[in-house]
N, C-alpha and C positions, 0 to 999 in steps of 0.2 A: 514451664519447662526450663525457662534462662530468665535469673531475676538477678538484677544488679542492686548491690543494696551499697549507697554511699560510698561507690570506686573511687577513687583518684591513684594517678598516675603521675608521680614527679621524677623527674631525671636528677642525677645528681651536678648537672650544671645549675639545678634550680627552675628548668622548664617545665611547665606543668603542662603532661599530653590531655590529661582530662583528669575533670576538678568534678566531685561529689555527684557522681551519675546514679540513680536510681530510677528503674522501666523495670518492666517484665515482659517478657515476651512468652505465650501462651503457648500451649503443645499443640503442632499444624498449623502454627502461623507464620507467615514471610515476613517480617519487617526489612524494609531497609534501611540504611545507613547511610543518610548523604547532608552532605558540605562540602566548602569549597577543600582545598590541599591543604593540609596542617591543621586540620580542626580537629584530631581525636578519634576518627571516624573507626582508620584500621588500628588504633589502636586499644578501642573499645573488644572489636571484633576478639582481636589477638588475646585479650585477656582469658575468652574464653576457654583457650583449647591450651593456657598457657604456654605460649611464644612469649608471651610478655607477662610480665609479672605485677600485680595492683601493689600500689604503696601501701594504700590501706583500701579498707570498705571488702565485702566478699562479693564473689561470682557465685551464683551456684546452678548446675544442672540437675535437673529431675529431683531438686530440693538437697543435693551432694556437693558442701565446699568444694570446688575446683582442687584450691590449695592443700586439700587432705586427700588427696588423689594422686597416685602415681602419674606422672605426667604420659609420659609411653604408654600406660593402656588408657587413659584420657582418651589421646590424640587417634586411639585405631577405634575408638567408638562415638568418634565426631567427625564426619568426612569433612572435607576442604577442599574447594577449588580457587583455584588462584587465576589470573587474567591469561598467562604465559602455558597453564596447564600442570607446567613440572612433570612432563614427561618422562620415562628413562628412553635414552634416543637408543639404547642398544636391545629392547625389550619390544617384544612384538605387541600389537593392540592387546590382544585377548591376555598378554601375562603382565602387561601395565594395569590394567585392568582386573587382575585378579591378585594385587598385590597385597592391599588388605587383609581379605580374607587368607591366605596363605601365613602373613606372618601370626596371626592369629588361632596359626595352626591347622587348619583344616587342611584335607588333604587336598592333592593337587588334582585330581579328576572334578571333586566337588565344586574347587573356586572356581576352575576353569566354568565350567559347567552355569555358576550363578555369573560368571564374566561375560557368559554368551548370552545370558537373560539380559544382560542390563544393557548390553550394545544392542541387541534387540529393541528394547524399551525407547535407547535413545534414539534409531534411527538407522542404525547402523548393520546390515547385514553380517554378522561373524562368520560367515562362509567366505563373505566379500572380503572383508576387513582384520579379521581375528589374524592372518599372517601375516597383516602390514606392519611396516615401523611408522613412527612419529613422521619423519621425514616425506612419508609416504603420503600423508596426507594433506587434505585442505586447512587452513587456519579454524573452519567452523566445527568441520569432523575431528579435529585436535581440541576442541574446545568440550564436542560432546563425550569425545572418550574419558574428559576430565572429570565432567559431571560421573557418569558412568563407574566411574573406580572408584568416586566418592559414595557413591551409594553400594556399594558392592558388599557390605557388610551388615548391608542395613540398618545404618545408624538412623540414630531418634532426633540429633543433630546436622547442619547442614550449615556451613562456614562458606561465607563466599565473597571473594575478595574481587572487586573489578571485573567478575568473570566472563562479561561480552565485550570489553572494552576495545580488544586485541582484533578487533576484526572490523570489515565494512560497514557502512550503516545498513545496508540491503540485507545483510549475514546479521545482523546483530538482534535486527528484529525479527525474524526468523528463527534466531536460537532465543529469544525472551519468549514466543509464541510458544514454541515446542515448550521451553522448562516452563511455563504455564500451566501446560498440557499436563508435563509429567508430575507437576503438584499436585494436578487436581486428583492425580492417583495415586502417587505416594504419602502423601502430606506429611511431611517433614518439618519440624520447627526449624526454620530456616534465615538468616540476620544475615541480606546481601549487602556490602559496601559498594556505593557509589557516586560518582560527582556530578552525575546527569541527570537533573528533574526530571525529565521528560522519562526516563526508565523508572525511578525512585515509584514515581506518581503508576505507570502504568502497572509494576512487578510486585508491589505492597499492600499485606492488607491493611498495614498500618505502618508510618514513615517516623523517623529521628532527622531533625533537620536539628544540625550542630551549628552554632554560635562557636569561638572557638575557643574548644575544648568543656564546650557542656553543650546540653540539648535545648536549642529554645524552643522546640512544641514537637510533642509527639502524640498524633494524632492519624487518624485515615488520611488517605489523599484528599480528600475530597473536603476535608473540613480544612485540611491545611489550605486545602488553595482555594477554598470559600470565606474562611478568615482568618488568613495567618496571624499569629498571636502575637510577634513582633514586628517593628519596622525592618527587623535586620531579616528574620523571615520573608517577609514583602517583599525583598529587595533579593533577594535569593531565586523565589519562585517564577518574579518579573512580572511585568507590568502585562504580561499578556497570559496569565495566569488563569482567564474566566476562558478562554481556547485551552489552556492545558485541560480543565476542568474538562470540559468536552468528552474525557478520555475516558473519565472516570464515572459519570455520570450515565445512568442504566435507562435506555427506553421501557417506560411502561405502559400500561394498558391506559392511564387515564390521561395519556399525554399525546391521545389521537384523537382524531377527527375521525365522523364519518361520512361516505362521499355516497353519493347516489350510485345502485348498485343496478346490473343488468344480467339477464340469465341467456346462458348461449341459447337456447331455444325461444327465446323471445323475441317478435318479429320487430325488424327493422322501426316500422312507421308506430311501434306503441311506444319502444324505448327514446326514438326521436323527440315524440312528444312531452314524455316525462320527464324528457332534458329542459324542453323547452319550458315548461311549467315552474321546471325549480330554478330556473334559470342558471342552469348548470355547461359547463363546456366538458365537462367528459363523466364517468362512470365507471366505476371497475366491474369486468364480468367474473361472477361466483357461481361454481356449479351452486348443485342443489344441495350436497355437504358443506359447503362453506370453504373449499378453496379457490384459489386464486387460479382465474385461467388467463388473465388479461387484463387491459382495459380499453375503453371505444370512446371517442370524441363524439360530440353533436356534430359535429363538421361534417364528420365518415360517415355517420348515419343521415345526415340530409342529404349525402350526394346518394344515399344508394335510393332514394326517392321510392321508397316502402316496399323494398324488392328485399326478400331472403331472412336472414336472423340474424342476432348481434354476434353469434361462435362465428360468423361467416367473416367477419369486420376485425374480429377481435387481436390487438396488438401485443405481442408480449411484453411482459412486466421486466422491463429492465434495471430499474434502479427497485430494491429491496434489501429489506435487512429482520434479522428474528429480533424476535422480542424479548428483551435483555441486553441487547447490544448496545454499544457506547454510544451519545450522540455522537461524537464523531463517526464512527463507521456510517451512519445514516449522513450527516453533512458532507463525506465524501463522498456517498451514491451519489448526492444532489450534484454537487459540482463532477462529477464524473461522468453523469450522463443528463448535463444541463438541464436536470428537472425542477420542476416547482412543486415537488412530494417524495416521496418516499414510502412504498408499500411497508407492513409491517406483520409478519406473520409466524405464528406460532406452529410449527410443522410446516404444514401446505397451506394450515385453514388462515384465513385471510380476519386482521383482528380489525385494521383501521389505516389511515397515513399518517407521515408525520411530516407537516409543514412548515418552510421558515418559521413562522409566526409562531407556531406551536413548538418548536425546538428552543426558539429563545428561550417563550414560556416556562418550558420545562426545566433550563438552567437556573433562571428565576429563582424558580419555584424548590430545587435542591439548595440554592444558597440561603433561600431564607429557610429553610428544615431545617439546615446545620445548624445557622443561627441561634434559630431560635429552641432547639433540639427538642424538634417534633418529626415526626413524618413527614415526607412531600404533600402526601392527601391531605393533610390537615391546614397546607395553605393555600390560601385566594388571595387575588388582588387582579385587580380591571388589567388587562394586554392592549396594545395599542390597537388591536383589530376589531378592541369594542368599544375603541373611544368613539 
């Protein structure tokens, strides 16, 4: 959808903003943009929607030189949001919002009309909000109305310059979760700029980490930060890099354990036993389908000294996470409810845990697949719990 083919960008003081960039970015795919300040980042971005002009090398959209394009109807069928929004402070939500569409002609019932869809989409009641001004709002809901207008034409395009920067870190990640959300329903080829690994990594499905003024690896998160390709890369990502990784990295099915199982209707004094036998200190209870109702200690069940059933004992499962989730989301159940596991479930039904020891494993086990550019399934190697 957005192929750059041997850009450069020199200023006539002789400063070169970016020197010979060639990527493509796919139709429905997020990439970001990040390095540190002065690396080319927004100025890559800018060449698309022409704000800026390439020296040489072309841009192209949807396979259309940029530079043989009227720049004015370019720019109303490539939305843009900026970090500040660019609000109009004298224009209500719902007609900031329907500005696009409008200069594009439509008439003004119908923009209005797709303006109330897309504050909708973002969060935002148009009942509630459609008569507010800028001023009226929060920094985040000024943030979403921006998204909002950008997409109000429904571009194929999505320009996005610093666009959570401007706000808390509690708000910021909140608004990366929702525009998550709303990718995963729009899907918009989309090239966010920004200076924050920690965003780049979780918002991308594929990253441009600039060297300054060219790209030194563009690659997934996950390979950048399992083997970045430069020293200047390494030193970017930082030394604490296999934690960012965390983020990025999908719990799967084959990266659990299974733990000795108990049925709420099963008496006390058999399940005790069974503990004992496998020399086990607790059990998860699964109904008869296969979800999760709990779990019971040998502890619980020897004090109940063979009186009653394990649904009677049974503790609720407070640290869990679905299956697909990041190891991190599952490393923070752990340390959030001081556990030594993490349930792991698909719907309701109960698939396996996921243990320190297995969590490592599983990191392990994704950086040597990048490496080696195989599948995770396709590597082994001994873990310290079978030394």
């Amino acid at each position: 959808m957005i192929r750059f083919e041997q850009v450069a960008k020199v200023y006539p003081d002789g400063t070169t903003a970016v020197d010979d960039l060639s990527f493509e970015v796919a139709e429905g795919e997020l990439v970001t943009l990040v390095g540190p300040s002065g690396c080319g980042k927004t100025t890559t971005m800018l060449m698309v929607n022409r704000l800026t002009e390439p020296t040489s090398g072309r841009v192209l959209v949807g396979g259309e030189d940029v530079a043989q394009t009227d720049p004015v109807k370019l720019r109303r069928r490539i939305g843009y949001v900026i970090q500040q929004t660019g609000l109009f402070p004298h224009r209500t939500v719902l007609d900031n919002t329907a500005t696009v569409p409008v200069l594009l002609g439509w008439k003004k019932a119908r923009a209005r009309e797709r303006a109330a869809e897309l504050l909708e989409l973002v969060g935002l009641d148009p009942g509630v909000y459609g008569r507010r001004y800028p001023a009226q709002l929060s920094g985040g809901q000024r943030q979403r109305v921006g998204v909002a207008r950008a997409l109000a034409a429904d571009p194929p395009v999505l320009l996005m310059d610093e666009p959570f920067g401007a706000v808390d870190p509690v708000v910021r990640e909140r608004l990366q979760s929702e525009f998550l959300h709303l990718q995963a329903t729009v899907r918009k080829t989309v090239l966010l700029v920004t200076h924050d690994i920690e965003e780049a990594v979780r918002m991308g499905d594929r990253m441009a980490v600039y060297g300054q003024g060219h790209i030194e690896q563009f690659d997934t998160p996950a390979a950048v930060l399992g083997a970045p390709a430069t020293a200047a890369v390494a030193r970017f990502v930082g030394a604490d890099r296999g934690l960012k990784r965390l983020s990025v990295t999908a719990i799967e099915p084959d990266d659990l354990e299974e733990p000795p199982v108990a049925r709420p209707a099963e008496p006390t004094a058999v399940a005790s036993r069974r503990l004992r036998e496998e020399d086990a200190r607790w059990a998860v209870v699964l109904g008869e389908d296969g979800d999760l109702r709990g779990w019971v200690s040998a502890d619980d069940l020897a004090r109940a000294g063979g009186e009653g059933v394990v649904g009677d004992l049974a503790r609720r499962m407070e640290a869990w996470v679905p299956v697909g989730a990041p190891l991190k989301q599952a490393f923070g159940e752990m340390l959030q409810h001081d556990a030594g596991w993490v349930a792991v479930l698909d719907g309701s039904r109960f698939l396996g845990v996921l243990t320190p020891s297995k969590l490592h494993e599983a990191l392990r086990r994704s950086v040597d697949a990048d490496a080696r550019g195989v599948g995770r399934g396709e590597v082994s190697f001994d873990s310290v719990a079978d030394a």
